[in-house]
C-alpha positions in Angstrom: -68.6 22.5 73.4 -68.6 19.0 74.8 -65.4 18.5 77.2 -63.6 15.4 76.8 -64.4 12.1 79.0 -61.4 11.5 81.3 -62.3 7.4 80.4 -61.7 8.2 76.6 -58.2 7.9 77.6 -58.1 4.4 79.3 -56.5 3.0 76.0 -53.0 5.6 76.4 -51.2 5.6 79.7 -49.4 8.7 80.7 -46.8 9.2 83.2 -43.7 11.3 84.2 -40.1 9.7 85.4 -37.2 11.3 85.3 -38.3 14.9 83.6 -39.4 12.8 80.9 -43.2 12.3 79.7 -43.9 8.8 78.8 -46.4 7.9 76.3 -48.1 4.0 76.1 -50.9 2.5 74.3 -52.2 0.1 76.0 -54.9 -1.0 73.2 -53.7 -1.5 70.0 -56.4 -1.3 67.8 -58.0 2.2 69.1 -59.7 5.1 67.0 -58.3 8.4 68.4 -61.1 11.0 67.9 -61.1 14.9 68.2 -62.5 14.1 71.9 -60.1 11.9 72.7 -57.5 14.0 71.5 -58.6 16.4 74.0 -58.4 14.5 76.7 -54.6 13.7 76.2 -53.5 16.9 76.0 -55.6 17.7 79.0 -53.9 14.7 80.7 -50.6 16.1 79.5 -51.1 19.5 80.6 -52.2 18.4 84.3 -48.8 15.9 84.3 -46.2 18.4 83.3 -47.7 21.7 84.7 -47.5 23.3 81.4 -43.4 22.5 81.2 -41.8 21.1 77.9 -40.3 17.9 78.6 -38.7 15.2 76.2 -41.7 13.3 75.1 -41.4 9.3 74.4 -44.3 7.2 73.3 -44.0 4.0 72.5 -46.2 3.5 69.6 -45.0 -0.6 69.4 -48.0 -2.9 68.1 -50.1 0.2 67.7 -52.9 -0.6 64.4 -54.9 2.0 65.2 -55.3 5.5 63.7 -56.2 9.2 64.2 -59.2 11.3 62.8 -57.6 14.0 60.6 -59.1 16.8 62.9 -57.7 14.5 65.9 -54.6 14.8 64.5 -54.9 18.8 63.8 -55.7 19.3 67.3 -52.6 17.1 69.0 -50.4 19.1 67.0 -52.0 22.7 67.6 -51.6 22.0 71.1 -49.4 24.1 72.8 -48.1 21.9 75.2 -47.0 19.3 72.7 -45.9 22.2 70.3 -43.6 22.6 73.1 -42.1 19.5 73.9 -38.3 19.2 73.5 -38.6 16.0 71.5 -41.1 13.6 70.4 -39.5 10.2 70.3 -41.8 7.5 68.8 -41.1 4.2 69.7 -42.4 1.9 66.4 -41.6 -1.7 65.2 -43.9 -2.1 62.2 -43.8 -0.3 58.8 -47.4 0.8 59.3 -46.1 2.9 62.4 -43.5 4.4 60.8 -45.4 6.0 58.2 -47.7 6.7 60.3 -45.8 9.0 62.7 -43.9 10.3 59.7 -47.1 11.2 57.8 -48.3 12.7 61.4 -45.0 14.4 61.8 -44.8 15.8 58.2 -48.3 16.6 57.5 -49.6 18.2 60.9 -46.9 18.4 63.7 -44.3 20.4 61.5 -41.5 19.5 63.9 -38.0 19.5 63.8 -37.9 18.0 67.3 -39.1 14.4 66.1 -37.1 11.2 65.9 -38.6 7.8 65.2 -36.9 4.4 66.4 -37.2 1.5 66.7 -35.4 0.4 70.0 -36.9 1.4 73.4 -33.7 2.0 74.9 -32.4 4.5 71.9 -35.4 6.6 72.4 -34.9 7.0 75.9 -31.5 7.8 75.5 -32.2 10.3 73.2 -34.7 11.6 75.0 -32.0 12.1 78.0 -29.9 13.5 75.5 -32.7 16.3 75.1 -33.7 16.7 78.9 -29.8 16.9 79.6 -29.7 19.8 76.5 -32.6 21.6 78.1 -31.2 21.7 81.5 -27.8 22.9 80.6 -29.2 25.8 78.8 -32.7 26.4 80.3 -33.2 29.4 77.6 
C-alpha cells in the first residue's frame, strides 16, 4: 500500500487553537484524491492525539472537488467519525451542496452544520467544545 506524501497536503492547513481543530484551504481549485485523503486524516490524527474536538473548516472560495473513494475514506475515518461537530464554513452555492451532498451521502452525521459566517461557526463550534467539556461522557 503506498503511504500518503506529507506534501499532498500543502493545499489544506491544519491547526489546533482553543480545543478546536481548524480546517483551511489554502488552494481553491484542488483535486482531493484517496492519497491525499490519507494524509489529512493522518495530519488530524497527529494534531489531536486521537481526541474528538469541534471541527471547523472553512471551505470559502473552495472550486475544487473530492474523488468518490476520497470521500469514503474521510468519512470512515475514525477520527473524523469522532469529531463533535463539523462546521463548514461556505459562501457559494456550489459549497453548499457540496458539503451537504458529502454530509448526506458518505459522512452520515448528525454533528454537521453548514454556515455561512466565520464567526457563527466558531461560535458554534464553542458551543460544542463547551458541551463536551461539561459532560466529558
Amino acid at each position: 500500500m503506498k503511504r500518503p506524501n506529507e506534501n499532498e497536503s500543502e493545499n489544506v492547513e491544519f491547526w489546533i487553537k482553543d480545543d478546536i481543530l481548524f480546517c483551511k484551504f489554502n488552494q481553491t481549485d484542488c483535486h482531493i484524491s484517496v492519497d491525499t485523503a490519507k494524509t489529512y486524516i493522518l495530519k488530524i490524527e497527529k494534531l489531536t492525539k486521537g481526541q474528538p474536538l469541534p471541527f471547523l473548516i472553512d471551505a470559502r472560495d473552495f472550486t475544487g472537488n473530492f474523488s468518490p473513494n476520497a470521500a469514503k475514506t474521510l468519512a470512515k475515518s475514525t477520527i473524523i467519525k469522532a469529531m463533535t461537530l463539523h462546521a463548514f464554513v461556505v459562501n457559494t452555492l456550489h459549497n453548499k451542496f457540496l458539503v451537504a451532498s458529502y454530509s448526506r451521502i458518505y459522512l452520515k452525521n448528525p454533528n454537521v452544520q453548514i454556515f455561512e459566517s466565520f464567526d457563527d461557526a466558531l461560535a458554534a463550534c464553542i458551543e460544542s467544545k463547551n458541551k463536551l467539556y461539561a459532560n466529558p461522557n
